[in-house]
C-alpha positions in Angstrom: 124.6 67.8 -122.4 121.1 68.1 -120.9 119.1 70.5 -123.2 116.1 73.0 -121.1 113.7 74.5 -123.7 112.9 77.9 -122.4 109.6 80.4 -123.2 109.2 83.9 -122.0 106.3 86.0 -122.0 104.5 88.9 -120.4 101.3 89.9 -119.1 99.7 93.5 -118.8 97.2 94.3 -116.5 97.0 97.1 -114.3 98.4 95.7 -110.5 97.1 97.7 -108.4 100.6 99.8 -106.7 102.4 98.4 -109.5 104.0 101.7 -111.7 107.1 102.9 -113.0 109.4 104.1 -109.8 113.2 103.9 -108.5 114.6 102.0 -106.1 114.0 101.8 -102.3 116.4 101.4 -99.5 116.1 98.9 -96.4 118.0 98.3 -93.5 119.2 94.8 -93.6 119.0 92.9 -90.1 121.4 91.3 -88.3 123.1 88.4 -89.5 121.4 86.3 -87.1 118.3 86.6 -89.0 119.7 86.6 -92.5 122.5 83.7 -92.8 121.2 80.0 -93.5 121.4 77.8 -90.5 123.3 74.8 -90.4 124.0 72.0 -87.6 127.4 72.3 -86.0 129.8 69.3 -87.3 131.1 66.9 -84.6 134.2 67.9 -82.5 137.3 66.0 -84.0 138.7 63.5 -81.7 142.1 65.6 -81.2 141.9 69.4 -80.4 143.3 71.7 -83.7 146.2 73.5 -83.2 145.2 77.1 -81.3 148.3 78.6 -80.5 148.3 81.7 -82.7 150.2 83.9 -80.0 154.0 83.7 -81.6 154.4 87.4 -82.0 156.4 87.0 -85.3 154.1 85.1 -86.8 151.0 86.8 -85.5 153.0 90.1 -87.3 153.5 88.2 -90.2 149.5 87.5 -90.5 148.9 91.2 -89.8 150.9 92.3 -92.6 149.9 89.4 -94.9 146.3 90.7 -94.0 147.4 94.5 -94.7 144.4 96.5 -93.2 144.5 98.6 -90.4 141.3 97.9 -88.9 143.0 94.8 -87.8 145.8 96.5 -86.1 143.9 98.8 -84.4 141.2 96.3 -83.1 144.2 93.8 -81.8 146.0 97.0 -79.7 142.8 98.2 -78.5 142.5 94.7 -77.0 145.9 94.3 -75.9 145.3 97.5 -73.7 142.9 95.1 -71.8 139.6 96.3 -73.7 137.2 93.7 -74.3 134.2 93.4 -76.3 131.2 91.9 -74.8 127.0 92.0 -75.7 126.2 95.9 -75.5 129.8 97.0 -76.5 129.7 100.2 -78.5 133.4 101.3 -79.9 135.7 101.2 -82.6 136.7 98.3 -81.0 133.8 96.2 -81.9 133.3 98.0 -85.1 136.7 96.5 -85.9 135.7 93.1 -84.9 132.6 93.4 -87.0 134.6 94.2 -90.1 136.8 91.1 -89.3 133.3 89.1 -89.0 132.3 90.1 -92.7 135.6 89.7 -94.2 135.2 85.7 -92.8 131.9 86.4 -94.8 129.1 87.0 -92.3 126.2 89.6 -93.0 125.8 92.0 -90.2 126.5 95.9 -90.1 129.4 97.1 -89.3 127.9 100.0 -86.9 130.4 99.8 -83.9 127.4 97.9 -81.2 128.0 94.5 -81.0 124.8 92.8 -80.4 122.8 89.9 -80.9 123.8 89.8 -84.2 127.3 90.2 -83.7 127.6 87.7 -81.7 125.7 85.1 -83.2 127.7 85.5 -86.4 131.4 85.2 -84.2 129.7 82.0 -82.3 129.0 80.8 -85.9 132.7 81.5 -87.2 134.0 79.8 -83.6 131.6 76.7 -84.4 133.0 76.1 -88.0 136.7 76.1 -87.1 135.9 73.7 -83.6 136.3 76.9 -81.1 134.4 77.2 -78.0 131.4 79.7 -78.2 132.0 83.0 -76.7 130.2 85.8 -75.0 133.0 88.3 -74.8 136.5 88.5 -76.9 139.6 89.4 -75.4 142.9 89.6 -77.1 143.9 86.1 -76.9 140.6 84.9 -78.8 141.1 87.7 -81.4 144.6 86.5 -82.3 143.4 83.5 -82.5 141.2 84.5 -85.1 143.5 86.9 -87.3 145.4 83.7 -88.8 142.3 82.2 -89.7 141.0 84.9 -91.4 143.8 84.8 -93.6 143.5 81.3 -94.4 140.0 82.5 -95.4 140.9 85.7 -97.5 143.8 83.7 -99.2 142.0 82.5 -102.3 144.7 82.3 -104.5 147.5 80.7 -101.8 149.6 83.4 -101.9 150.3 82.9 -98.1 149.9 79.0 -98.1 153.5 78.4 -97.2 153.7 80.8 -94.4 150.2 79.1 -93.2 151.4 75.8 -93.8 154.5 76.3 -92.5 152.3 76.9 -88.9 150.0 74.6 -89.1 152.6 71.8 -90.6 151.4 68.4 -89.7 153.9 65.9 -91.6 154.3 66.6 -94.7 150.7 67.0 -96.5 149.9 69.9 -94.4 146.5 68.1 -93.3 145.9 70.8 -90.3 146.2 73.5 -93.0 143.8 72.0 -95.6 141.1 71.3 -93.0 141.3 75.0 -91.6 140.5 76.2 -95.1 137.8 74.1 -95.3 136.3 75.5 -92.0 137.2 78.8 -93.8 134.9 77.7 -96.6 132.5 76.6 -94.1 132.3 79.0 -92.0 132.0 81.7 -95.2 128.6 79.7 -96.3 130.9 78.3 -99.3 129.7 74.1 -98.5 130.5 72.5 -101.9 134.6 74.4 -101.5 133.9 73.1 -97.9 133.8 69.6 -98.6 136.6 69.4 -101.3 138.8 70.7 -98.8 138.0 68.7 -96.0 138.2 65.5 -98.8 141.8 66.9 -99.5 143.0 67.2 -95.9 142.0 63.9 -95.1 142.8 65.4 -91.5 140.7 63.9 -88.6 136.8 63.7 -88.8 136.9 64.9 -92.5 134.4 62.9 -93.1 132.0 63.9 -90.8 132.9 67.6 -91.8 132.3 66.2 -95.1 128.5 64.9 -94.4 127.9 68.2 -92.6 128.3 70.1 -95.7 125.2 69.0 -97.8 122.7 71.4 -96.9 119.0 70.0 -96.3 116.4 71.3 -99.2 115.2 74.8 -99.0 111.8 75.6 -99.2 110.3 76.8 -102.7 110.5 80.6 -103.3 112.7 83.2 -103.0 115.8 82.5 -100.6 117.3 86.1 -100.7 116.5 89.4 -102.2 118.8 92.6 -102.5 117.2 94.8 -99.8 118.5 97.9 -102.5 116.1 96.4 -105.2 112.5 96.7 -103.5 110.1 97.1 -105.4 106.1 96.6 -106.6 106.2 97.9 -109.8 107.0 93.9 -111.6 106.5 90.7 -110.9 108.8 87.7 -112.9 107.6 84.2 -112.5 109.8 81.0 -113.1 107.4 78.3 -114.0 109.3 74.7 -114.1 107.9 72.0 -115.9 109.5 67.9 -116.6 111.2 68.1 -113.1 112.0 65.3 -111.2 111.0 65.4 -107.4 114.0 65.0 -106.0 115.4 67.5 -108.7 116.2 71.3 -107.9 116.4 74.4 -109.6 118.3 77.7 -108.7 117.8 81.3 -110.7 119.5 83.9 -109.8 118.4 88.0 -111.1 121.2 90.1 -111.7 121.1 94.0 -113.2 122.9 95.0 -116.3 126.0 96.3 -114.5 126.0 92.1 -113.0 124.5 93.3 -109.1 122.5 90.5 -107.6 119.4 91.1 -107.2 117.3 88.1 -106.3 118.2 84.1 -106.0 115.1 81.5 -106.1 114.4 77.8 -105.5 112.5 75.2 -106.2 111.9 71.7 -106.1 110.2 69.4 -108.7 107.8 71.0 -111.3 105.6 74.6 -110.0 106.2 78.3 -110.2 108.1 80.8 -108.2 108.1 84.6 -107.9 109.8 87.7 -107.2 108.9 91.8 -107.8 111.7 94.1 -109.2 111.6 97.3 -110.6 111.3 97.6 -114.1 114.6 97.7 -115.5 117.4 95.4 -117.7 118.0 92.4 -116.4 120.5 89.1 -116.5 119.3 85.8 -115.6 120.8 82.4 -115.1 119.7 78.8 -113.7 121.2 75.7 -112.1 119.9 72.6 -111.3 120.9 69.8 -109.6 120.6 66.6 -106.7 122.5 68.6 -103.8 122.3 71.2 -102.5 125.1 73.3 -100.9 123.8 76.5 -99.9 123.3 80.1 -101.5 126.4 80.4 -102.3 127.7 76.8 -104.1 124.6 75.8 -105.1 124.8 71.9 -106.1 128.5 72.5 -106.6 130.6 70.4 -109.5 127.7 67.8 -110.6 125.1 70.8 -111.1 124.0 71.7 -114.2 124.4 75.5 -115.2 123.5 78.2 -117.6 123.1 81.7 -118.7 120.0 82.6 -120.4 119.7 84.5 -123.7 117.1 86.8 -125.1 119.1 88.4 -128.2 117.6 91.6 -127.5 120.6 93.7 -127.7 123.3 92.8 -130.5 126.1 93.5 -128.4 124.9 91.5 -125.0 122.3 88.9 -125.7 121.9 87.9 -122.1 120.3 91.4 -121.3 116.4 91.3 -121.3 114.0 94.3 -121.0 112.0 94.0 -118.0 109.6 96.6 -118.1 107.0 97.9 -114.9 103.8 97.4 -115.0 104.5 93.8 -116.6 103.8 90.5 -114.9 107.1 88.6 -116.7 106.9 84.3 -116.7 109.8 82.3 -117.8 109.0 78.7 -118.5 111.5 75.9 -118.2 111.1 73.0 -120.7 107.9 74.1 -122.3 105.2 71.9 -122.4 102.7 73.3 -125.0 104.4 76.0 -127.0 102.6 79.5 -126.8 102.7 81.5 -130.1 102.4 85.0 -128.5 105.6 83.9 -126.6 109.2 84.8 -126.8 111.8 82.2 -127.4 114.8 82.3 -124.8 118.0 80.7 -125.4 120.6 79.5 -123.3 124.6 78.3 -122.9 126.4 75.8 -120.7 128.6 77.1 -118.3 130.8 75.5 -115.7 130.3 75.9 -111.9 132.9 78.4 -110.9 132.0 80.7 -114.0 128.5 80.5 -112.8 129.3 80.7 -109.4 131.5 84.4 -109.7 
């Protein structure tokens, strides 16, 4: 087990528009501008199995999927409504709700715009699929089976998927769709384990594609809900290896996300809260798989703990007006300091 000494402690001063205060709201933008870019994979050699039109089945997936939004967008469509840049109906508010549910981050407001459609050319690229600048009723129920392959985390539909996309008897075309599920949901390290499985095709250039490059230091993503001047917290990393990262993730008491920072080698990185109680916990690691898988099975991972409450030691007091520093593998212990403990977890405990 690898062993990270950890040290706490915080600073007063008066920062200038730093006080005790709420919460402020933000729009979020388009998922254009908020989703981590990644190259396209190559184009497998062989085209994937599109035909998703068989009524029966395509009835089967609509009930398997069991929302009405669905229904509704795919008969609006049938009646020869399409969706194109500048759309504004229930129409594309339905295909915006099928965007998120494949795990894109744009509103779901009913205009389907830039945004929009960057995130369903995204979701085309990561299952093999032609771009688009408009979507009819064939592309849509094209896309319905897919998003159940997607939503279907614990395979309670994998025969009735397989038994579709049945390639010989492994199921390869099945496997490799979920990883282009995974993929196209931002979820790299799950990705490449099911492209590995599927064996299907260019799985291994799918498998290459799904190491994402280094991000830069800082923070990667911050809860637009959670705004705020009124506290700083610093993570100050010390001992690191260049090529060695480092992930921590801010959570509230009631476990919302809050904030998720990187960095590479040894240096500091910062984000401002409001004052409030807090959970914290850290990953690091060689590769790097994105936001959400982090440096998948061969990370290291933990859940810090500050003992400050008898009933839930990973809850810390962070209060406004404070600037907050955490430091990873202490160097030169400081006396005025607070100790901070931590425990091992594995990656998909870390990872919920």
């Amino acid at each position: 087990e690898k062993a990270i000494d950890l040290l706490m402690e915080a600073y007063r001063e008066d920062i200038p528009g730093k006080a005790e205060g709420g919460f402020s709201e933000q729009t979020e933008d388009a998922a254009a501008d908020t989703q981590e870019p990644s190259d396209p994979a190559m184009l497998p050699e062989e085209p994937l199995q599109e035909d998703a039109s068989d009524e029966a089945f395509l009835q089967e997936v609509l009930s398997a999927l069991n929302d009405s939004a669905y229904d509704n967008t795919l008969a609006s469509l049938k009646q020869g409504n399409v969706i194109s840049q500048g759309t504004y109906s229930e129409t594309a508010k339905g295909l915006q709700k099928t965007l998120t549910d494949f795990g894109c981050d744009i509103s779901i407001d009913g205009s389907a715009g830039p945004g929009t459609f960057a995130a369903l050319n995204q979701v085309l690229s990561a299952f093999h699929m032609e771009s688009a600048d408009m979507v009819d009723a064939a592309l849509y129920e094209k896309l319905l089976p897919l998003l159940l392959i997607s939503k279907d985390e614990d395979g309670e539909y994998s025969e009735l998927l397989q038994s579709h996309y049945q390639e010989g008897e492994n199921s390869s075309e099945y496997l490799y769709l979920k990883g282009c599920a995974y993929y196209a949901s931002q979820h790299y390290y799950k990705a490449l384990e099911a492209f590995e499985e599927s064996q299907y095709q260019d799985y291994e250039e799918r498998m290459a594609s799904c190491e994402q490059s280094w991000p830069s230091n800082g923070e990667l993503w911050h809860n637009s809900a959670y705004y705020s001047s009124s506290m700083d917290l610093t993570f100050q990393v010390n001992q690191h290896g260049e090529g060695e990262g480092m992930c921590f993730v801010v959570y509230t008491a009631d476990h919302v996300p809050v904030s998720e920072l990187f960095i590479t080698g040894n240096g500091s990185v910062t984000t401002s809260l409001p004052g409030g109680v807090y959970r914290i916990k850290d990953a690091t690691g060689y590769n790097w798989y994105g936001l959400r898988d982090t440096f998948g099975r061969n990370g290291y991972y933990e859940f810090m703990t500050f003992y400050e409450d008898d009933d839930d030691p990973y809850l810390t007091w962070l209060d406004a007006g404070y600037e907050w520093t955490i430091t990873v593998n202490v160097t030169e212990g400081n006396p005025d300091a607070t100790g901070v403990g931590s425990v091992y977890s594995d990656w998909e405990s870390w990872a919920e």
